[in-house]
Structures are given as C-alpha cells and as structure tokens.
C-alpha positions as a printed NumPy array, in Angstrom:
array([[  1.477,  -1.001, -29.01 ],
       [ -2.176,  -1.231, -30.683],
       [ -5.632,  -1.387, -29.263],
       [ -7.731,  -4.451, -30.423],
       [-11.064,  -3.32 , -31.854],
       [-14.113,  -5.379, -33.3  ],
       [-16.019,  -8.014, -31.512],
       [-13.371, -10.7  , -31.354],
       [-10.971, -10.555, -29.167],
       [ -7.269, -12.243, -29.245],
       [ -4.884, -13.834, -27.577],
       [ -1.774, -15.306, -28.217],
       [  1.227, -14.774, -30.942],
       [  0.401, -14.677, -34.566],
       [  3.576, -14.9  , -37.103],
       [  5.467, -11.276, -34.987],
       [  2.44 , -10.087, -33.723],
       [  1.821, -10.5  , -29.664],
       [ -2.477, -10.36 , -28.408],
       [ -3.006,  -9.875, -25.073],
       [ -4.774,  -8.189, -22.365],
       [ -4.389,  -5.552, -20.054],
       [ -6.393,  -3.324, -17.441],
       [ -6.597,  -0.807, -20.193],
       [ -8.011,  -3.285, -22.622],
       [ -7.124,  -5.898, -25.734],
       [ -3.548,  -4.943, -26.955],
       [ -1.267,  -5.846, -29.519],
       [  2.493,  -5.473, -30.147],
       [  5.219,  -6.59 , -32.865],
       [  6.825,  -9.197, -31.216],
       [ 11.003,  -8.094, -30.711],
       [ 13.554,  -7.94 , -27.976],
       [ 16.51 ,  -8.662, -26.983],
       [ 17.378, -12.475, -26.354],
       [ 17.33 , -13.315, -22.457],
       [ 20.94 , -14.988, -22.797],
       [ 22.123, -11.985, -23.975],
       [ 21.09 ,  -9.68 , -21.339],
       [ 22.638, -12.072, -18.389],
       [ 26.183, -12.15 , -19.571],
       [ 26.853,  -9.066, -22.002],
       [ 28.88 ,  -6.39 , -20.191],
       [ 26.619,  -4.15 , -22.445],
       [ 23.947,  -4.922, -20.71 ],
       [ 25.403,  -4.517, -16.854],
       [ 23.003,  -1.557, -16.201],
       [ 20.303,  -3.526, -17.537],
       [ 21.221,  -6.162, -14.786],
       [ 21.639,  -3.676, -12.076],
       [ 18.111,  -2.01 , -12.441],
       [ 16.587,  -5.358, -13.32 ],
       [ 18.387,  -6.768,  -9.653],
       [ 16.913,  -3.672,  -7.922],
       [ 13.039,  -3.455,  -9.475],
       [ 12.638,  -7.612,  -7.904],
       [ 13.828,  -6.645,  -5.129],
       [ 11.617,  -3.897,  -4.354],
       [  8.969,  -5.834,  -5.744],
       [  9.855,  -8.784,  -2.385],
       [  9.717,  -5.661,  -0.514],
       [  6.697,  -4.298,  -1.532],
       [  4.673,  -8.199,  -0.962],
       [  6.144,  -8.194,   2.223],
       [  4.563,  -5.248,   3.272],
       [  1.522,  -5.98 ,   1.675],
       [  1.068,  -9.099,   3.143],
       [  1.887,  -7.65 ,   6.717],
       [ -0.855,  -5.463,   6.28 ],
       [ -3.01 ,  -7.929,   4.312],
       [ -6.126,  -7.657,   7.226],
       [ -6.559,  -4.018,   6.375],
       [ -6.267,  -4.189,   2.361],
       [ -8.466,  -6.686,   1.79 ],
       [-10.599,  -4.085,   1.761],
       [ -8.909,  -0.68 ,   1.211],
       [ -6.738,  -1.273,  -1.908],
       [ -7.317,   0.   ,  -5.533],
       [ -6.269,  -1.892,  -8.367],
       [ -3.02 ,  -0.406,  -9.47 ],
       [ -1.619,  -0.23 ,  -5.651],
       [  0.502,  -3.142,  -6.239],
       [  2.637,  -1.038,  -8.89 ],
       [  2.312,   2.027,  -7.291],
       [  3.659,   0.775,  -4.16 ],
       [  6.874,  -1.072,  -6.012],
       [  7.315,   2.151,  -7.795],
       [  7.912,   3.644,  -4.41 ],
       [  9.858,   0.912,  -3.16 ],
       [ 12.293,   1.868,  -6.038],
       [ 12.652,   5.335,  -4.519],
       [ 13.251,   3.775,  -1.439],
       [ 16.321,   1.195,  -3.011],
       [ 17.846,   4.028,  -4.778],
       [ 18.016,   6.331,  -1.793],
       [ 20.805,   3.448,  -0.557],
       [ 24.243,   5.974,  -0.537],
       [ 25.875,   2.944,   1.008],
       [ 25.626,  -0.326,  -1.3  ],
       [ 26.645,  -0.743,  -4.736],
       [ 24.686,   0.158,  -7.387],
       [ 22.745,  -3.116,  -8.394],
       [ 23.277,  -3.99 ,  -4.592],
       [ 20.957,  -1.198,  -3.093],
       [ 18.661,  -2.081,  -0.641],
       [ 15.763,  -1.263,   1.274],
       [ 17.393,  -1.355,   5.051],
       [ 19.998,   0.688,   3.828],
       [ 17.702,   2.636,   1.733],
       [ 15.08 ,   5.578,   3.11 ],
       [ 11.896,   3.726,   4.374],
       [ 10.484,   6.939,   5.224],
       [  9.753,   8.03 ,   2.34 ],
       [  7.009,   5.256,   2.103],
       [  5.339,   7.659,   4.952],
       [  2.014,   9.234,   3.53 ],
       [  1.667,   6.434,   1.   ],
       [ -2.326,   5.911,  -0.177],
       [ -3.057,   2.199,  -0.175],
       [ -6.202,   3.513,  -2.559],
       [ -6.351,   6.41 ,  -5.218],
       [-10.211,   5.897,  -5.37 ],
       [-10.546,   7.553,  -2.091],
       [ -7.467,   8.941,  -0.195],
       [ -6.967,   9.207,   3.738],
       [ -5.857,  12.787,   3.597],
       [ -9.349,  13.805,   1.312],
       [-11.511,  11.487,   3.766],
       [-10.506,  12.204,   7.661],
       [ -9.891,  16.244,   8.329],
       [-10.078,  14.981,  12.231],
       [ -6.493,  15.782,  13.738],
       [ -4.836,  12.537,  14.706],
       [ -1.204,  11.982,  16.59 ],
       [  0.803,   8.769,  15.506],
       [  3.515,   7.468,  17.558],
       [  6.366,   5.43 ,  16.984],
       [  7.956,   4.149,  19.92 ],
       [ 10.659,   1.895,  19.055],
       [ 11.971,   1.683,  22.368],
       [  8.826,   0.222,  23.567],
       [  7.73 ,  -1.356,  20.464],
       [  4.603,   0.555,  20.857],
       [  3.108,   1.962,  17.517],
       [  0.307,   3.979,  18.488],
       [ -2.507,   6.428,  16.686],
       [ -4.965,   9.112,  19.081],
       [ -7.722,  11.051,  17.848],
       [ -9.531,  13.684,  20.255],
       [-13.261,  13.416,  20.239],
       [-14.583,  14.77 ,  16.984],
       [-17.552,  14.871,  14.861],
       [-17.785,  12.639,  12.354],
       [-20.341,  14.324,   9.718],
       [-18.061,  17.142,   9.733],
       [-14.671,  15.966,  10.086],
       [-14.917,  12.693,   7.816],
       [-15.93 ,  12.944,   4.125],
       [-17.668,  10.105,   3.834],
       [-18.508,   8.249,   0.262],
       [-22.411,   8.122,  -0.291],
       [-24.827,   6.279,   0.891],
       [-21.983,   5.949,   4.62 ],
       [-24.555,   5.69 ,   7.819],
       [-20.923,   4.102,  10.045],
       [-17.576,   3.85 ,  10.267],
       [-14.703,   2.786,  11.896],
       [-11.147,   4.029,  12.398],
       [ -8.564,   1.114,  11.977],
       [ -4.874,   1.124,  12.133],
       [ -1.746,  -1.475,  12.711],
       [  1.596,  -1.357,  13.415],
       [  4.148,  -3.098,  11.543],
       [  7.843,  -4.212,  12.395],
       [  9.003,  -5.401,   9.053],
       [ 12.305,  -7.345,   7.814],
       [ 12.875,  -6.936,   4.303],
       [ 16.123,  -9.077,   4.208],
       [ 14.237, -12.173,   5.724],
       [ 11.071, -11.331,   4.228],
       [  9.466, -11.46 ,   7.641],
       [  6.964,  -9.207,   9.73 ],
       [  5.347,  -8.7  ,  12.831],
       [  2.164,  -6.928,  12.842],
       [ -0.671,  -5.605,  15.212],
       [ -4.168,  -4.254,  14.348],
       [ -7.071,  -2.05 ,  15.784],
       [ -9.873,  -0.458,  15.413],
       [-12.857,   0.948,  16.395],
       [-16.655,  -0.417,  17.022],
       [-18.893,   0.048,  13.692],
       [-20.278,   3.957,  14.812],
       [-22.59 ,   6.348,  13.365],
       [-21.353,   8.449,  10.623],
       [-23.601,  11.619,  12.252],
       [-23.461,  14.642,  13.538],
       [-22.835,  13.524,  17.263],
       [-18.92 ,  13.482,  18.968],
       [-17.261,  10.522,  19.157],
       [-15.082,   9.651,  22.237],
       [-11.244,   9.438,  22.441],
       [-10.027,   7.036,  20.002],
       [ -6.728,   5.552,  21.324],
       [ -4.894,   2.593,  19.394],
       [ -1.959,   0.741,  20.522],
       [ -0.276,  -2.021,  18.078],
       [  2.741,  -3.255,  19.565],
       [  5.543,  -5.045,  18.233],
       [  8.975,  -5.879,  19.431],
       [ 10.44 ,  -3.4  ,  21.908],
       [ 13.998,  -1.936,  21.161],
       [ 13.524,  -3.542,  17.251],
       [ 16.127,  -2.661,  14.624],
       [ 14.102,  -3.213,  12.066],
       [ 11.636,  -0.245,   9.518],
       [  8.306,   0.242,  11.127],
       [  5.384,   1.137,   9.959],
       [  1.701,   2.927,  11.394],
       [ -0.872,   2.871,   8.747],
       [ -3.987,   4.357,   9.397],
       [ -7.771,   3.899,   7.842],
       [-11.293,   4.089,   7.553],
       [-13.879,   1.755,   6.842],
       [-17.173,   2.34 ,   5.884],
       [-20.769,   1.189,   5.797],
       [-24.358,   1.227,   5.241],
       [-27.013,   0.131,   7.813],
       [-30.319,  -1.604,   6.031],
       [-32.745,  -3.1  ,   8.02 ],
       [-30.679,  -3.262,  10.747],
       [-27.677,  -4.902,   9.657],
       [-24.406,  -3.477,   8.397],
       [-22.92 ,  -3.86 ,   5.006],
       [-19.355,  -2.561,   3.515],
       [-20.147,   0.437,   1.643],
       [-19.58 ,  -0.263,  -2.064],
       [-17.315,  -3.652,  -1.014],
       [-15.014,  -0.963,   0.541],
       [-13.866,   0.276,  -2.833],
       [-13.573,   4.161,  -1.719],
       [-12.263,   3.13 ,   2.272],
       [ -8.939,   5.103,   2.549],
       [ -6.028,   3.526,   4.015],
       [ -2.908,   5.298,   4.166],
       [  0.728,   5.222,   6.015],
       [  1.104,   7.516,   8.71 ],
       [  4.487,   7.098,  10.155],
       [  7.356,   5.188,   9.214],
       [ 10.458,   4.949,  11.178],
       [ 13.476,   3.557,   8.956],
       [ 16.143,   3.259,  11.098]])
C-alpha cells in the first residue's frame, strides 16, 4: 500500500496498479489476489470460508443493532464505530462453544461482552458522566431501566466546550439477530442547564417484551448543547455526545 501525493488525485486501475480512497487519504496498491472461484470451492481455502461466513455475519449483527438504536446515533457516533462495533461482534461469534466453527453465532455466542461498548471514541460515556447511575435489566418484565440520584451537573459531567445543557438519554433494546429484527424504547431527559445547580431524580423506563428470550440491550448517553439568543443548538453537531452500552443481558 502507497500514499498518493501531488495535486492530482486518482482513481481507478492503471495496468496492476489499484487508486483509491480511504479515510486516511489517496492510496494505491499492486493489484493481486486470489481468484474468487478459487476461494469458494478449494478445500485449501475452508478456513478462509469459515472466517469469511462469520465476519458477514457479525457485520448483519452489528446493522441490526445499529439500526435499533438508530434515534440515539444519529447523533452520538464517530466515524469508525461501524468497524469497531463488527470487530466486537466477532468476539461475540467466536465466544459460540456450541456451533461449528464457520457456524458460530451471535445467540449462541456472549452478547455481554458488547456491555461497556463506546458508540463514539471522540468523547466516551465513562470520561463524560462521573454521576453514579443504576441500570436494570428486567427480562421478566421486559423493563430495561436506567436511575440517576440527583447530582450536579458542572461537577459530575465533563462537558465539551462551549456546553450551557444537556440531557441524559437512554433505550432499551430486545434484539433478534437470527431474524434481523428489534424492538426498541427510548428516553430522555428535558434540555437542562449544564450548571452548578442539582438536578432531580432521573428515572428511565424502556420497555420491551416481558419474559423475552432474546439479547437485550440498555445504552446510555448524553447530549449536549449551546443556548444563543435563546434558542438551543447541538453542541458541535453532537460530534463529542457520548453514548455507550450499559447493560447487556445475553441469555
């Protein structure tokens, strides 16, 4: 792999020589590889399958999740989360003791470990709220709930600059991998001032469906803003709001 350098820029193939693009700039490569053919049917290549079989299908996973919890990224999601969080799928999938190696799963797999994953690198839930916070996952109940005792926000939220509010949001989410289907609730707070007065109890409740089999999920966040002239604006288009899973129970 080579960086591109001089004013213009290309794309394309040129005689073995690949030009493209990437989030870390113009690059080029000799064009090579195996042929596609070969890889589906040589017995050489059955690893190649099996890890190939696994990565797309923690990449489903991984959309399905995002897209349960698509209200809340919109605007607490750095650019890179989408491989970050299929990376960790993969951990998930190979946790799977029970299926066949090519054949591993999520349901089968450890969801859990997706607990205290950071939707955004830019600016982390567990550098950003220092307020103590209890989440619950009731599964009997389908109740997927998040309480924070009254706390002060200038000194228990590290806010990015140029914050004047805030608000705490959070959902729960009952997802099924298999079916690539979800049910989701969301909360969260009125916009309030990012001072040096307590706030009140903050109690969330996102329920799903009682006595589900399914993984589910509590992710928990903050948003934040800046008041001018009276009006409220997303601090910075929400690039540093954290956003963050909590609790995951796998089943």
């Amino acid at each position: 792999m080579a960086r591109q350098k001089g004013i213009i820029k290309l794309k394309g193939t040129i005689g073995d020589i690949t030009f493209y693009k990437t989030k870390d700039g113009h690059l080029a490569r000799e064009k090579g590889g195996i042929d596609a053919s070969r890889i589906a049917s040589d017995p050489a290549f059955q690893r190649t399958r099996e890890n190939g079989s696994e990565f797309g299908r923690a990449g489903k996973a991984g959309k399905t999740l995002r897209t349960a919890l698509r209200t809340l990224l919109i605007n607490s999601a750095d650019g890179r989360m989408v491989s970050r969080l299929t990376q960790s799928m993969i951990k998930v999938i190979q946790a799977d003791m029970i299926s066949e190696r090519g054949l591993r799963n999520v349901i089968d797999g450890e969801a859990e470990l997706l607990a205290g994953f950071e939707f955004n690198i830019r600016g982390k839930l567990g550098t950003s709220l220092f307020a103590p916070f209890v989440g619950t996952i009731d599964r009997a109940t389908g109740n997927i709930m998040v309480d924070l005792l009254p706390f002060v926000p200038a000194n228990m939220i590290a806010a990015a600059s140029g914050t004047t509010h805030f608000k705490i949001i959070s959902a729960g989410a009952e997802i099924d991998f298999e079916a690539e289907t979800f049910v989701v609730a969301t909360s969260e707070t009125d916009i309030l001032p990012w001072n040096s007065n307590q706030t009140v109890d903050i109690n969330h409740a996102n329920p799903v469906t009682p006595g589900s089999t399914k993984p589910l999920f509590l992710a928990l966040g903050i948003e934040f803003y800046q008041e001018v002239n009276g009006r409220m604006y997303p601090l910075k288009n929400g690039s540093y709001n954290p956003l963050a899973l909590v609790q995951v129970s796998g089943l």
